[in-house]
PAFI-740849 format. One record per residue: residue number from 1; residue in one letter; y, z, x of N, C-alpha, C, CB in turn. Coordinates in steps of 0.02 Angstrom, whole numbers. Each point is the difference from the previous one (the first is absolute). Glycine has a CB too. Layout:
BEGIN
+-----+-----+--------+--------+--------+--------+--------+--------+--------+--------+--------+--------+--------+--------+
:   n : res :    n_Y :    n_Z :    n_X :   ca_Y :   ca_Z :   ca_X :    c_Y :    c_Z :    c_X :   cb_Y :   cb_Z :   cb_X :
+-----+-----+--------+--------+--------+--------+--------+--------+--------+--------+--------+--------+--------+--------+
: NUM :   A :      Y :      Z :      X :      Y :      Z :      X :      Y :      Z :      X :      Y :      Z :      X :
...
+-----+-----+--------+--------+--------+--------+--------+--------+--------+--------+--------+--------+--------+--------+
//
This chain:
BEGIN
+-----+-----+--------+--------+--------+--------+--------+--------+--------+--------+--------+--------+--------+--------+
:   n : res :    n_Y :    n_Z :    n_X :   ca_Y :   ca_Z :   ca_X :    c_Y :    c_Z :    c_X :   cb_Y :   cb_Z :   cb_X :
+-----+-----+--------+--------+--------+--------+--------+--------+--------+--------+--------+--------+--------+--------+
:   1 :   X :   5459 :   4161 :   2833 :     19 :    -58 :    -39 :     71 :      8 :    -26 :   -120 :    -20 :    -32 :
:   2 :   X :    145 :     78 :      7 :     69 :     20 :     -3 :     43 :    -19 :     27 :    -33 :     63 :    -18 :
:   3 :   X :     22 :    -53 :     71 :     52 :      8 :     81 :    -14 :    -71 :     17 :    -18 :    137 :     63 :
:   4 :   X :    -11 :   -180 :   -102 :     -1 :    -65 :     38 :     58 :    -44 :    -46 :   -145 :      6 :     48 :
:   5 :   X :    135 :     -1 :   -106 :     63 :    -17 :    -70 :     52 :      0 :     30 :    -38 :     56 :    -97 :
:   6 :   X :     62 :      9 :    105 :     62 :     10 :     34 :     43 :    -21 :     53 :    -45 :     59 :    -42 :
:   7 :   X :    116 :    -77 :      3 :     27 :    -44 :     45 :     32 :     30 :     65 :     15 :    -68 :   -100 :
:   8 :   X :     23 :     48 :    149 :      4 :     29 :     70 :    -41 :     59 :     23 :    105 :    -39 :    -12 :
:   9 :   X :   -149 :     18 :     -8 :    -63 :     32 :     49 :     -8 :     -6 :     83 :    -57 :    -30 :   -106 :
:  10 :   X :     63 :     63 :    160 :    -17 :    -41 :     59 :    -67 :    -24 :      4 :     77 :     59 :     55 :
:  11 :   X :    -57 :   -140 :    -12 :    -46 :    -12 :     20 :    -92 :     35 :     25 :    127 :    -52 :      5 :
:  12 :   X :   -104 :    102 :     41 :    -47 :     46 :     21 :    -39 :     43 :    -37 :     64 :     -9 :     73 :
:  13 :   X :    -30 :     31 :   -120 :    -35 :     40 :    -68 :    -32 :    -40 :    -34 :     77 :     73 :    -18 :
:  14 :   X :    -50 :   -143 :    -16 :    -56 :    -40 :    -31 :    -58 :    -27 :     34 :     84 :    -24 :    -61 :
:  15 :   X :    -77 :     35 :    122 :    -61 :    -20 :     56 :    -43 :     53 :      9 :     69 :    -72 :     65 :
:  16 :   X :    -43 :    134 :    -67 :    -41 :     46 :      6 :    -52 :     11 :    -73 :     97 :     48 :     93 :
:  17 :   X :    -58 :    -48 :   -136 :    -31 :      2 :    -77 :    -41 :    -31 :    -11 :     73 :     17 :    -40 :
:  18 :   X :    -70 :   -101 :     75 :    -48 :    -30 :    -15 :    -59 :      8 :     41 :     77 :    -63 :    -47 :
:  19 :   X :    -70 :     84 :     80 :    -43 :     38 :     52 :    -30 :     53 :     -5 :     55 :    -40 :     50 :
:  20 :   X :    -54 :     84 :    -77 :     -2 :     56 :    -42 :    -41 :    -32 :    -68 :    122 :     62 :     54 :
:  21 :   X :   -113 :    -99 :    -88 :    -32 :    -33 :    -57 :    -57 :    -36 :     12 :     98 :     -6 :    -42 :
:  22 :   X :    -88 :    -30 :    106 :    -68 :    -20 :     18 :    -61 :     42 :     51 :     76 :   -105 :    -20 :
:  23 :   X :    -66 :    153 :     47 :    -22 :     66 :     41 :    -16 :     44 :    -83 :     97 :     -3 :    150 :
:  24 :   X :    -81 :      9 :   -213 :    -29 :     31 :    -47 :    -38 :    -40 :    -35 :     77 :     71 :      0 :
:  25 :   X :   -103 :   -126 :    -13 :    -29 :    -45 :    -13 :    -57 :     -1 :     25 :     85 :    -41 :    -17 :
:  26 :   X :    -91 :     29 :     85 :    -60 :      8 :     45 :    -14 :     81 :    -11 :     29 :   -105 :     97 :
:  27 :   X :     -7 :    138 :   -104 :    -28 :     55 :    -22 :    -52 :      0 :    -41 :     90 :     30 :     19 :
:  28 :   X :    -47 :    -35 :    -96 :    -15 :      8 :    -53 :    -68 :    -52 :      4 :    128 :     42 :    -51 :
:  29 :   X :   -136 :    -98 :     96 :    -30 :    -49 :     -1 :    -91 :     36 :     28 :    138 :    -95 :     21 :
:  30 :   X :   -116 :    141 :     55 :    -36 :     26 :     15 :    -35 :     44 :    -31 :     51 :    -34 :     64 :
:  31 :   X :    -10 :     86 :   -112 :    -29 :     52 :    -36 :    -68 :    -37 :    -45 :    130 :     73 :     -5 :
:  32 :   X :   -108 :   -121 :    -50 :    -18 :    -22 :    -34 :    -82 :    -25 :     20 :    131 :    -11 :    -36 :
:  33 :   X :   -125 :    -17 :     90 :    -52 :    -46 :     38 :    -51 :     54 :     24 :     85 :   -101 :     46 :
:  34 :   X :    -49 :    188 :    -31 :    -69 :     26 :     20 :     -4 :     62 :    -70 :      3 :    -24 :    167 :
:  35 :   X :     45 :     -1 :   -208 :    -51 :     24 :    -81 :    -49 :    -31 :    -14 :     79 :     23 :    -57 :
:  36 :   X :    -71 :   -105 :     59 :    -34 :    -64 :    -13 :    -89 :     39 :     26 :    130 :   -121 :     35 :
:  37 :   X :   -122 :    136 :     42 :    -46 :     -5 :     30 :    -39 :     56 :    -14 :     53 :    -68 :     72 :
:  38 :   X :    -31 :    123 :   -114 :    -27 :     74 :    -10 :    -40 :    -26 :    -78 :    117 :    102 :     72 :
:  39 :   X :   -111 :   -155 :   -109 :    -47 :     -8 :    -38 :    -50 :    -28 :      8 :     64 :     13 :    -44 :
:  40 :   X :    -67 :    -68 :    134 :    -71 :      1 :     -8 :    -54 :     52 :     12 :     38 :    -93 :     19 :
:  41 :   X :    -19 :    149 :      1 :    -53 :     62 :     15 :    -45 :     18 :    -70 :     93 :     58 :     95 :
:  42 :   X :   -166 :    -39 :    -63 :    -32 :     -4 :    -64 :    -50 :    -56 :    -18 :    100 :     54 :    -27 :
:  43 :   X :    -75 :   -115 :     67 :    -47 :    -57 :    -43 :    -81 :      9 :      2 :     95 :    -87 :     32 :
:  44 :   X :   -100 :    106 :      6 :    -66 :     49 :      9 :    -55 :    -36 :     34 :     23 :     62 :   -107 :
:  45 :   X :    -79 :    -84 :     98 :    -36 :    -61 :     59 :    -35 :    -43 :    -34 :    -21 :     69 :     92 :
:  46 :   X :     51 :   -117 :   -132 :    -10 :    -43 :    -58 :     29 :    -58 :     66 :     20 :     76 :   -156 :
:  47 :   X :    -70 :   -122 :    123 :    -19 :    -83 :     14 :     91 :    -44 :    -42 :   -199 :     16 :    -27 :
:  48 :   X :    218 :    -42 :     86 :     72 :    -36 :    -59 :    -21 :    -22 :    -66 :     62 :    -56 :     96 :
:  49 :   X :   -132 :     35 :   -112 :    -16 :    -34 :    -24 :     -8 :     56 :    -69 :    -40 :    -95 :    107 :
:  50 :   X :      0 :    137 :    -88 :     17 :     68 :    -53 :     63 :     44 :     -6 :   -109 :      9 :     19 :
:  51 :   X :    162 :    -17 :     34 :     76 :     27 :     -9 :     23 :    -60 :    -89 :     42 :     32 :    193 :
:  52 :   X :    -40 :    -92 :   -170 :     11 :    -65 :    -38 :    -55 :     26 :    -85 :     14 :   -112 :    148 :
:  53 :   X :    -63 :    119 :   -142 :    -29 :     58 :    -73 :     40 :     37 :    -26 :    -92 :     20 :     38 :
:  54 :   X :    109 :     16 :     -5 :     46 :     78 :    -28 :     50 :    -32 :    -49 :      3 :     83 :    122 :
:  55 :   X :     52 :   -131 :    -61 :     57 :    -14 :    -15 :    -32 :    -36 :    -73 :     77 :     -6 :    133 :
:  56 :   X :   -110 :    -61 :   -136 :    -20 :    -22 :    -52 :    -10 :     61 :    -69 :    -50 :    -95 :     94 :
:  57 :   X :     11 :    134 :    -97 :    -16 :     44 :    -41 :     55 :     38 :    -11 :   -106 :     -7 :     29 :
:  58 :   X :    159 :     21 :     12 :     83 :     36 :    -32 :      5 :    -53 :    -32 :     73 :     73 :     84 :
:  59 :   X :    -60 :   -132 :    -62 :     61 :    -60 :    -30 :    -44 :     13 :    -72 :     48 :   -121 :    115 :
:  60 :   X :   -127 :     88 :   -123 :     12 :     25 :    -77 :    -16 :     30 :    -44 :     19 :    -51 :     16 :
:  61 :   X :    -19 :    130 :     11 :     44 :     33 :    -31 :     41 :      2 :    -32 :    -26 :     14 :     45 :
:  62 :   X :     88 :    -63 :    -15 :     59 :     -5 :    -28 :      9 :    -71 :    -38 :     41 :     84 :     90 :
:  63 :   X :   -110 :   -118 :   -110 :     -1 :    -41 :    -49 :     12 :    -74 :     46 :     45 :     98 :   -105 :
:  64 :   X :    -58 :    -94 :    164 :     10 :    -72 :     39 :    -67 :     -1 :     11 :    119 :     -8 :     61 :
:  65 :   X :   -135 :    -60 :    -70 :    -49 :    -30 :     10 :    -19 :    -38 :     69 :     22 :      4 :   -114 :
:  66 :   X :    -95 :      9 :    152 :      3 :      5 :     65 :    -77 :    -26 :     14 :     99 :    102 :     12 :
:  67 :   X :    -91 :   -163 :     21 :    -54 :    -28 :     28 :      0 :     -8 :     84 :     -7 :    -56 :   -118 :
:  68 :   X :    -47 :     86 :    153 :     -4 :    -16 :     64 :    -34 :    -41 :      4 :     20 :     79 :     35 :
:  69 :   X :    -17 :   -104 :     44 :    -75 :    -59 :     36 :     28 :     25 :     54 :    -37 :   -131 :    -61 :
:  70 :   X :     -1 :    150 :    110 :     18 :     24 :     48 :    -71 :     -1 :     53 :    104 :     67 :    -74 :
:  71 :   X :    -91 :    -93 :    109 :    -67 :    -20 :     71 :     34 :    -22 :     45 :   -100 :    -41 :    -55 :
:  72 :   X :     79 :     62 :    136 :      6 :    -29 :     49 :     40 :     70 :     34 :     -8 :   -144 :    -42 :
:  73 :   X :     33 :    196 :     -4 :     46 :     61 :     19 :    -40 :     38 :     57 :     55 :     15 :   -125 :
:  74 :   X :    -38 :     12 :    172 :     -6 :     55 :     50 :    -21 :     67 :    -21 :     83 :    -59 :     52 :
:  75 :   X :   -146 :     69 :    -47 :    -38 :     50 :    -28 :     46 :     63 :     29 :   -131 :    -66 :     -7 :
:  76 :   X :    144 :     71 :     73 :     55 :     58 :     39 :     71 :    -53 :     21 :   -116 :     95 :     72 :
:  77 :   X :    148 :    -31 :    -67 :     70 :    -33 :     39 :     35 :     59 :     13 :     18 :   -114 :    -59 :
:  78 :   X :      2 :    117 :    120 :     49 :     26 :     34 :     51 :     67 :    -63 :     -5 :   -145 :     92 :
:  79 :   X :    -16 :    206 :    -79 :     22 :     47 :    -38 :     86 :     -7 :    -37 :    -98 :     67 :     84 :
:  80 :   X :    146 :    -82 :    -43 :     54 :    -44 :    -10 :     17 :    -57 :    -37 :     -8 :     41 :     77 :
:  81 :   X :    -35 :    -79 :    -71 :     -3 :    -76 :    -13 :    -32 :      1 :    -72 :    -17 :    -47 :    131 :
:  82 :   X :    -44 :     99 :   -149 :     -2 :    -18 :    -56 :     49 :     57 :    -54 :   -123 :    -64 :     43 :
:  83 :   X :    150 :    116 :    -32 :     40 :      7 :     -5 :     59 :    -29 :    -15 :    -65 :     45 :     39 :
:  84 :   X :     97 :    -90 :     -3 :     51 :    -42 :    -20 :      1 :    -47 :    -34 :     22 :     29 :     70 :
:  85 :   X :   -110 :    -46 :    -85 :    -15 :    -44 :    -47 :      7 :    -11 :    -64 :    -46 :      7 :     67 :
:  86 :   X :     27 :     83 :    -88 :    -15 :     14 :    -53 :     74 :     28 :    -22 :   -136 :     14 :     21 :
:  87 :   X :    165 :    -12 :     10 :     89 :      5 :    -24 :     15 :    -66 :      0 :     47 :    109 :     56 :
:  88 :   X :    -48 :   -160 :    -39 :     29 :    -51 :    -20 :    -22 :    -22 :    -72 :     13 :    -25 :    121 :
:  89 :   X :    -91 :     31 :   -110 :     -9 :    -28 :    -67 :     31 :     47 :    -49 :   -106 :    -57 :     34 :
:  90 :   X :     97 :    130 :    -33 :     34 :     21 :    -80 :     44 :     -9 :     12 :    -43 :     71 :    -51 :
:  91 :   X :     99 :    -88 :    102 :     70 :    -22 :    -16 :      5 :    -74 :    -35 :     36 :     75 :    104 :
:  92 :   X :    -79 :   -105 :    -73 :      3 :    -74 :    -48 :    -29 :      9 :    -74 :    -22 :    -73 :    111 :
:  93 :   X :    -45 :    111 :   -142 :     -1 :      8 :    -47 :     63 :     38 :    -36 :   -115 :    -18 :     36 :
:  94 :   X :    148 :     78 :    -21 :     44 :     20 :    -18 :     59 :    -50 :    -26 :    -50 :     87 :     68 :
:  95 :   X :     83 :   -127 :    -20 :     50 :    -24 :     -6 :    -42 :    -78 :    -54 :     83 :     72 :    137 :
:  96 :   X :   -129 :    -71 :   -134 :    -44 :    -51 :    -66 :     37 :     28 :    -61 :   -139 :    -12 :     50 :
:  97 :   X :    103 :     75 :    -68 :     28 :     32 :    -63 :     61 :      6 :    -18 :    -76 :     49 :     14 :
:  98 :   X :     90 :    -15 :     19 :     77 :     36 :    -10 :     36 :    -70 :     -2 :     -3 :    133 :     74 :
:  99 :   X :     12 :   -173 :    -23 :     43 :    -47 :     -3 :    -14 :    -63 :    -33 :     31 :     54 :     90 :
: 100 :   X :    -72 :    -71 :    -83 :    -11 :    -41 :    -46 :    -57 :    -29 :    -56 :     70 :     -2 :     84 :
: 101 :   X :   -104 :     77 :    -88 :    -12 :     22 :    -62 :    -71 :    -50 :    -15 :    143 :     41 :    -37 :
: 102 :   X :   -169 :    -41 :     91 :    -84 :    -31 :      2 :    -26 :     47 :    -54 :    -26 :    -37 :    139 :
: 103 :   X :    -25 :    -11 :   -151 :    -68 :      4 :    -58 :    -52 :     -1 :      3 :     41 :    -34 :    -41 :
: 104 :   X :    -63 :      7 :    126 :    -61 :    -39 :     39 :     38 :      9 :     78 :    -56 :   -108 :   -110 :
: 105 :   X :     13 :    156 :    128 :     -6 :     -4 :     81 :    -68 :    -19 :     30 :     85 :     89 :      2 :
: 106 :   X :    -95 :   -131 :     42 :    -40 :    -29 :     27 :     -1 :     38 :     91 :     22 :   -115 :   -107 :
: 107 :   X :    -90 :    111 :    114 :      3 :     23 :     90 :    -64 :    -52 :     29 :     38 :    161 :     -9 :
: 108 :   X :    -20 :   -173 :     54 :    -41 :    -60 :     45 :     -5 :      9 :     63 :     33 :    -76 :    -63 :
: 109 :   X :    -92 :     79 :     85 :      0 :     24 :     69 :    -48 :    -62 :     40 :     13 :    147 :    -35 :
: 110 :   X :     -3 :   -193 :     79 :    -38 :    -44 :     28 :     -8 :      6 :     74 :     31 :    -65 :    -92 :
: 111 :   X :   -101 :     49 :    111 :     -4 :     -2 :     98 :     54 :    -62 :     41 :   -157 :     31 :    -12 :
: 112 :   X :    174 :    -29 :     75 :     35 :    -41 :      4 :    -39 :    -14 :     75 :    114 :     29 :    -88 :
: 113 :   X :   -124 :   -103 :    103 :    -30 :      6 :     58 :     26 :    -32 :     81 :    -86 :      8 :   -102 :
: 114 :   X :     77 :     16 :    143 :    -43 :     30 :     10 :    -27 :     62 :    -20 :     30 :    -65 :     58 :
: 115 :   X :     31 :     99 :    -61 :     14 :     80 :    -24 :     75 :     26 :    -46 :    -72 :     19 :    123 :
: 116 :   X :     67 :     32 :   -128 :     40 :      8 :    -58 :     -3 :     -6 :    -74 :     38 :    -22 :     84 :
: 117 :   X :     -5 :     24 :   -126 :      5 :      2 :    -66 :     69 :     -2 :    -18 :   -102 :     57 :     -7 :
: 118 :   X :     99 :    -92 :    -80 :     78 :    -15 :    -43 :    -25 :     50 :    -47 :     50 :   -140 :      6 :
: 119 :   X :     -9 :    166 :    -22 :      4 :     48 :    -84 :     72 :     -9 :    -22 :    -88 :    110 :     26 :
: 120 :   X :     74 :   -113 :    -82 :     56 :    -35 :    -71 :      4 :     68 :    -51 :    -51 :   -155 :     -8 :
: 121 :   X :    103 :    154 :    -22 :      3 :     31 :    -44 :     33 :    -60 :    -59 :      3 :    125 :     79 :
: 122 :   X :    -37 :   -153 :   -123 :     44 :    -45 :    -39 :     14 :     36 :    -63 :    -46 :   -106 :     49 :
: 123 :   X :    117 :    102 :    -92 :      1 :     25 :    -65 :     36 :    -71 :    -55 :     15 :    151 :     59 :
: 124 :   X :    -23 :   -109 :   -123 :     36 :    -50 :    -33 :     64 :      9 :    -30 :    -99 :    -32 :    -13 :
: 125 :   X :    133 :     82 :     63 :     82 :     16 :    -29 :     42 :    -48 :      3 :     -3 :    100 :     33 :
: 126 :   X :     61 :   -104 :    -36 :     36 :    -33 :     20 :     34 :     -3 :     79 :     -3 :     12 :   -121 :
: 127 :   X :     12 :    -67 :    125 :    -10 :    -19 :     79 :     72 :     12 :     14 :   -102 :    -98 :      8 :
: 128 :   X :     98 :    114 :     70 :     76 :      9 :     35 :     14 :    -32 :     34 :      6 :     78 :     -4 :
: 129 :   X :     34 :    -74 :     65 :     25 :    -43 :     39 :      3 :     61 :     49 :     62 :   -104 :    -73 :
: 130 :   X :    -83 :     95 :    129 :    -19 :     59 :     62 :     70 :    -11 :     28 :   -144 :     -7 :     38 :
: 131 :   X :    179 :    -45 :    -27 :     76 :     -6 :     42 :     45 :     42 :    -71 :    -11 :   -152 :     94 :
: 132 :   X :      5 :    174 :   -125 :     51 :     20 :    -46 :    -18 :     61 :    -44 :     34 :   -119 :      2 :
: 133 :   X :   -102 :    137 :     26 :    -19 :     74 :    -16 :     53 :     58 :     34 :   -133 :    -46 :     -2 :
: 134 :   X :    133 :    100 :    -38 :     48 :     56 :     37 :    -11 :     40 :     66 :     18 :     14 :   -112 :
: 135 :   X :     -3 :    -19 :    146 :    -21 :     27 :     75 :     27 :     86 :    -10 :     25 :   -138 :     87 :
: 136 :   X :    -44 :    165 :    -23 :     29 :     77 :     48 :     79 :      1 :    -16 :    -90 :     -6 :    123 :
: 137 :   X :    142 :    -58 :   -127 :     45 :     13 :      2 :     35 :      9 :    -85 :    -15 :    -52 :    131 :
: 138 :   X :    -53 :     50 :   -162 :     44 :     35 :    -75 :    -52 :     51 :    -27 :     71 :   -118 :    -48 :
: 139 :   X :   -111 :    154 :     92 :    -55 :     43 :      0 :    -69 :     -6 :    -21 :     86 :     47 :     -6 :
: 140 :   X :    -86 :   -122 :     18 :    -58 :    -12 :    -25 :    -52 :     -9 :     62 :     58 :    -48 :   -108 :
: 141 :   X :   -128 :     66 :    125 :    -20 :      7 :     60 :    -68 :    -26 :     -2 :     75 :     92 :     25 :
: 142 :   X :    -88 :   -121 :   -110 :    -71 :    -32 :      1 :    -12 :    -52 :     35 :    -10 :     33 :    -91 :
: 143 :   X :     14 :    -92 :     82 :    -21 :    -57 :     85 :     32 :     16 :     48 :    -13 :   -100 :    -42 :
: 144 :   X :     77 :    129 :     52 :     -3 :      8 :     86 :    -40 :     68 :     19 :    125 :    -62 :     18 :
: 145 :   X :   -169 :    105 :    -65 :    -39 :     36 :      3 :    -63 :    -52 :     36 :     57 :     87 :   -104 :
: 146 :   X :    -84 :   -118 :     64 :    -56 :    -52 :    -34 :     17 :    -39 :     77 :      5 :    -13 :   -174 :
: 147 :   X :     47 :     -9 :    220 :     -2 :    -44 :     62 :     -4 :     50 :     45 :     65 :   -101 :    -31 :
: 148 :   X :    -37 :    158 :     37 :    -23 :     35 :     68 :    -57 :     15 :     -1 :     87 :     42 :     22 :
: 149 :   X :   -107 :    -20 :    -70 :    -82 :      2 :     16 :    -52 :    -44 :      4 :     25 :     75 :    -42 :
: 150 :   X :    -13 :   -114 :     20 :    -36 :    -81 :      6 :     20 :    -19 :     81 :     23 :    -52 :   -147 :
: 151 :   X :     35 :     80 :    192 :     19 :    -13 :     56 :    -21 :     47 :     57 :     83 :    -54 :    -63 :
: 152 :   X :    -81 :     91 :     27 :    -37 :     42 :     55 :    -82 :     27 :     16 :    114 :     28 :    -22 :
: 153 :   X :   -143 :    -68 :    -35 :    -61 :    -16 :     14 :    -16 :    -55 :    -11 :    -23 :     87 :    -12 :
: 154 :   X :     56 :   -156 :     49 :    -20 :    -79 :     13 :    -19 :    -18 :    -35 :    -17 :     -7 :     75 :
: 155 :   X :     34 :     20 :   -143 :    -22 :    -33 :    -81 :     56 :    -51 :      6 :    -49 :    112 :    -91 :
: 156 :   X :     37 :   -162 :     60 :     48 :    -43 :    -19 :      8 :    -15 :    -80 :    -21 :    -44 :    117 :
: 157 :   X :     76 :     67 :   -145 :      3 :     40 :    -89 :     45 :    -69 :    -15 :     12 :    175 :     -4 :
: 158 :   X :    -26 :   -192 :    -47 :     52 :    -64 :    -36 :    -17 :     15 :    -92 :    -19 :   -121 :    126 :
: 159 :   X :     75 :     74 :   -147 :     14 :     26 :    -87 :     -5 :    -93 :    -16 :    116 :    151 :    -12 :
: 160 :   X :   -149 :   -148 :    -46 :      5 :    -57 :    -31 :    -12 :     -6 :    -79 :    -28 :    -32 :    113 :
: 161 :   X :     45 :    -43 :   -129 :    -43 :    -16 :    -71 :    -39 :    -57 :     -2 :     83 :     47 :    -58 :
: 162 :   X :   -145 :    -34 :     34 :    -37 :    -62 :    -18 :    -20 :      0 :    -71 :    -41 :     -7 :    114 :
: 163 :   X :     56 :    -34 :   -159 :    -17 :    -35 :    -72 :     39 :     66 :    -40 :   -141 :    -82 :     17 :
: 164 :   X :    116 :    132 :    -42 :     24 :     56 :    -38 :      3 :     63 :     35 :    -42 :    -55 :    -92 :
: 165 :   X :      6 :     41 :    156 :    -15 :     84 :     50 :     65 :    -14 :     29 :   -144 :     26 :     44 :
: 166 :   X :    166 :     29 :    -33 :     45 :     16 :     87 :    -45 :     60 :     44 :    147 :    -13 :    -58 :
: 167 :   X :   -136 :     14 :    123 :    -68 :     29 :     52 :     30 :     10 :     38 :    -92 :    -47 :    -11 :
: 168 :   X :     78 :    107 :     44 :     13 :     24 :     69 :    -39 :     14 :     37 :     70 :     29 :    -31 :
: 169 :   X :    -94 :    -75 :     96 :    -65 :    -14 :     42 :     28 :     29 :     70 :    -55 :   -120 :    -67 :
: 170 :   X :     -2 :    162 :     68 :    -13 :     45 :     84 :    -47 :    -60 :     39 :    -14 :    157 :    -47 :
: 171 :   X :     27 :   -180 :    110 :    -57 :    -31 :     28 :      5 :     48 :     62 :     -3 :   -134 :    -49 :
: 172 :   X :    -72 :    144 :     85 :     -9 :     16 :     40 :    -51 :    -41 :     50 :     44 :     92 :    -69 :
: 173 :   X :     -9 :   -122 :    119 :    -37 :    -45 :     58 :    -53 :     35 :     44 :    106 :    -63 :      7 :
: 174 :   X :   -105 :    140 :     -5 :    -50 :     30 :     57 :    -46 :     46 :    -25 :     80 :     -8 :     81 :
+-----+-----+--------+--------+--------+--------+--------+--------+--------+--------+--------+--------+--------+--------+
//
């Protein structure tokens, strides 16, 4: 970033730098993504539906208040898949708290038919705006965490608000 300020720089050096800046990025991008993945080890052979317990019973702990409804969920799933599940959601509960400082987390799990299922995580923090959340490029790695994995196991993940909730819904079609 130095060497880019600077005036009569050649051409070729600021091309390389930036090149160099984006080749450490994807790095740093990669590292991160298979730390990400070294915390799901462990989840042990719990039902999503009892992974979604646990998490409930931390949150309050920490004084958040936590109602499920949850039916229609996938008694098994794919060692991976639920795995990546259960990281999305504490990343969405996480980024509930911390960011905007929920009081009431909600989890919803419904059948979808023919097949499949929606699960929600709704809270009552204050709501964001997903186009103007901080991305990878200022080190922040929670939703583009939260979309590759929703992408690489054919979840389709979206952020919203309805009345006082904002929610972040996994659907799964298969």
């Amino acid at each position: 970033a130095g060497v880019l300020g600077l005036e009569d720089v050649p051409a070729d050096v600021v091309e390389a730098m930036k090149s160099l800046a984006g080749l450490l990025a994807n790095a740093k991008a990669e590292v991160r993504s298979a730390v990400m993945n070294l915390r799901g080890a462990g989840l042990g052979d719990k039902t999503l539906a009892e992974a979604i317990g646990d998490m409930a019973r931390s949150l309050e702990k920490t004084g958040v208040k936590v109602r499920k409804c949850l039916r229609g969920l996938p008694e098994t799933l794919p060692e991976g898949v639920y795995q990546d599940i259960v990281l999305i959601l504490r990343e969405a509960t996480t980024n509930a708290v911390k960011h905007g400082k929920a009081q009431q987390i909600v989890f919803t799990g419904d059948p979808l038919q023919p097949k499949g299922f929606v699960l929600r995580v709704l809270n009552d923090g204050a709501p964001f705006e997903v186009s103007r959340a901080l991305g990878p490029e200022t080190g922040h790695y929670g939703l583009s965490g939260m979309r590759e994995r929703a992408l690489r196991n054919r979840l389709a993940i979206s952020w919203g608000r309805a009345d006082k909730w904002t929610y972040m819904e996994l659907r799964s079609e298969s």
